[in-house]
Every structure is written in structure tokens, then in C-alpha cells.
N, C-alpha and C positions, 0 to 999 in steps of 0.2 A: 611696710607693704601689706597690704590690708588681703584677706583670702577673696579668691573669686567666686560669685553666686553664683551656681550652677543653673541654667536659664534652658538644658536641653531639654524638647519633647514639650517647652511653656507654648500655651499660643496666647500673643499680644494682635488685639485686630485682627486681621487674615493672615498672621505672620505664624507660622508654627517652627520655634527654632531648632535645627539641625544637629547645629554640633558648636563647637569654639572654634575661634577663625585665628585665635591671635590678638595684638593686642593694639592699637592706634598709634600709632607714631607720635601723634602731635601730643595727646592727653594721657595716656597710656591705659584709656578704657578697655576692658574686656569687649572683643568684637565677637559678633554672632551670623554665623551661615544660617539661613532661615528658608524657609520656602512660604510663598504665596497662595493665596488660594488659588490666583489665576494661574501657578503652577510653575512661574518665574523664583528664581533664588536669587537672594540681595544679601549682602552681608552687611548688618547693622550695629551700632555700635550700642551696647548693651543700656547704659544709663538712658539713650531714647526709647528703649523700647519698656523698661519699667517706668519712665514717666509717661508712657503713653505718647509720645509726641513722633513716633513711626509706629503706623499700625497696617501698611502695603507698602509694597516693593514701588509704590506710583499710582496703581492701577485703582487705586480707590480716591484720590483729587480728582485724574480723569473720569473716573466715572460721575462722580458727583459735579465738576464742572461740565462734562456733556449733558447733565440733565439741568443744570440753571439755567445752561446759554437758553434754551426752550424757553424762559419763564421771561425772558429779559425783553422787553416789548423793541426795544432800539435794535437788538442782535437780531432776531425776527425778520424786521425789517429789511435790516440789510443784507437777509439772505437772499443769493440766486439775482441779485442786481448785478449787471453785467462792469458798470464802472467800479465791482473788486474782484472783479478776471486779472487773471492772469496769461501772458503767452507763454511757451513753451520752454523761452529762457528767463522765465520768472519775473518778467518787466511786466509791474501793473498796464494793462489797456489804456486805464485812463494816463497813464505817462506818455503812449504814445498815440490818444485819440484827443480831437480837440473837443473840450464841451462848451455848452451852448454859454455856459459863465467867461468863456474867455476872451477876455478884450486887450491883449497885446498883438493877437491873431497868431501865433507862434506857441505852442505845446511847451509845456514847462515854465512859459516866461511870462511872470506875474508883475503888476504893479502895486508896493506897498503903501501905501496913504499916511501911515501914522511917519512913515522914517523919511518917504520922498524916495524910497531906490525903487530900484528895478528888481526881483531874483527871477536864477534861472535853479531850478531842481531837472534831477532825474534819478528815481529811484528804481531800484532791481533786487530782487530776493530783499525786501520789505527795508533795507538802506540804501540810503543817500548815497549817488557817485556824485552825484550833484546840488550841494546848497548852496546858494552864495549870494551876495546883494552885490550891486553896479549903478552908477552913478545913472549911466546912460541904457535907454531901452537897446541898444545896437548892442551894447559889451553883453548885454545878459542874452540875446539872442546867439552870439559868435560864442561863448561858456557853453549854451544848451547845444547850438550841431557840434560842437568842438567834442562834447559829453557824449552826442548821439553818433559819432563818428565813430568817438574807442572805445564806447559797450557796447551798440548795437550794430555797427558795420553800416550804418546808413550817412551814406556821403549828401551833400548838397552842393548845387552849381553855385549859385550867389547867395551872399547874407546881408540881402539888402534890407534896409527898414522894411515894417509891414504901410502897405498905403491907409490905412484904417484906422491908424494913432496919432 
């Protein structure tokens, strides 16, 4: 058993370490209580933080990622576009608004070309309650209100074909 490097009062990155925390279960690394610069405390395990490979508790990928998305010409764009709203139970808009691309006439229910199906989607808090393909445009329509029924409370009278297809 090899002696422990004493790592208190180092600072690695914005990490300034506290104290010893203990030791890792899985590897039996010496772990370290460290404090942040942003003032948060993370207990890290010692061999990342002398390789350099944690240098913040998080707060410095976030920061450095909040300043790329800026640079990204495609993220830009997609900002403040209303089809990547959200409503208030986290179902994208555009899952439950029809866009002008839509030609089954039914929200959710797509026509695939390369396979020949039908799918029906509904997505809520950024997954899928609904992916699925169907032989017939009617099954993937009865999939999507069957989906829109028990996430979203919205019932429908008939699930007739659309007259449009």
C-alpha cells in the first residue's frame, strides 16, 4: 500500500483542495473535498485532479460551452424559433402544432419513403412516448390519439382517415 500525497490547500484549475474525503470504493483512490471557485464543493478523486483532467466542480465546461453555442452559426439560428417551444408540460409545440411540411394531415404521423410505413411519434421532456412504424396510415393515426390520449389528456371523437391522402 503505497503512502498518500497530501493534495490539501493545492489548487488544480478552480479547484482549491480542502481536506481528504476518503478513499473510492471501486479503485481505492485517495478522494479530495475541494472547493470551487464559483464557491460550490465537489469531492474529487485525487489521480483526476493531478492529471489535470478535473479542474471545476462543472462550472467551467458550462461556462466554456455557454460561450461556443454563440459562435455556432446553426445554434444562433435556432434560437427564439418558436417550433423548439415548449408547453408547460414539456411537450415540444411542434409535437402538438401542425407544420406547413405536413402531409398525412394528423400531427405526429409521418410518411417514410425509403421503408413504405407509416410512423406515428410523440415526444415530451425531449423523449419519445411515441416511435413506432405501421403498415397502414389509419394504425399510425389510432398509435398517435391512443399516445395523445395518455400523455396529454386530449381525447378525440373519430379516427377517421384524413380526406387529403
Amino acid at each position: 500500500m503505497s503512502k498518500r500525497i497530501d493534495l490539501t490547500n493545492q489548487r488544480f484549475g478552480r479547484l482549491v483542495v480542502l481536506k481528504y474525503y476518503g478513499n473510492n470504493a471501486a479503485n481505492s483512490n485517495a478522494m479530495w473535498l475541494c472547493q470551487c471557485d464559483c464557491g460550490n464543493k465537489t469531492v474529487v478523486d485525487g489521480v483526476r485532479l493531478r492529471s489535470h483532467i478535473t479542474k471545476s466542480c462543472g462550472c467551467l465546461r458550462r461556462d466554456l460551452s455557454s460561450k461556443r453555442v454563440y459562435k455556432n452559426p446553426k445554434f444562433v439560428d435556432y434560437m427564439g424559433r418558436s417550433d423548439q417551444l415548449r408547453d408547460e408540460n414539456g411537450v415540444s409545440l411542434s409535437s402538438i402544432s401542425e407544420s406547413a411540411r405536413n402531409k398525412s394531415g394528423v400531427i405526429g404521423v409521418s410518411f417514410d419513403r425509403q421503408t413504405g410505413k407509416w410512423f406515428a411519434r410523440l415526444m415530451i421532456d425531449h423523449k419519445y412516448v411515441l416511435l413506432k412504424s405501421f403498415k397502414t396510415i389509419t394504425e399510425a393515426i389510432e398509435a398517435r390519439r391512443e399516445a395523445e390520449e395518455t400523455y396529454l389528456g386530449i381525447t378525440h371523437e373519430t379516427a377517421a382517415e384524413p380526406e387529403n391522402v
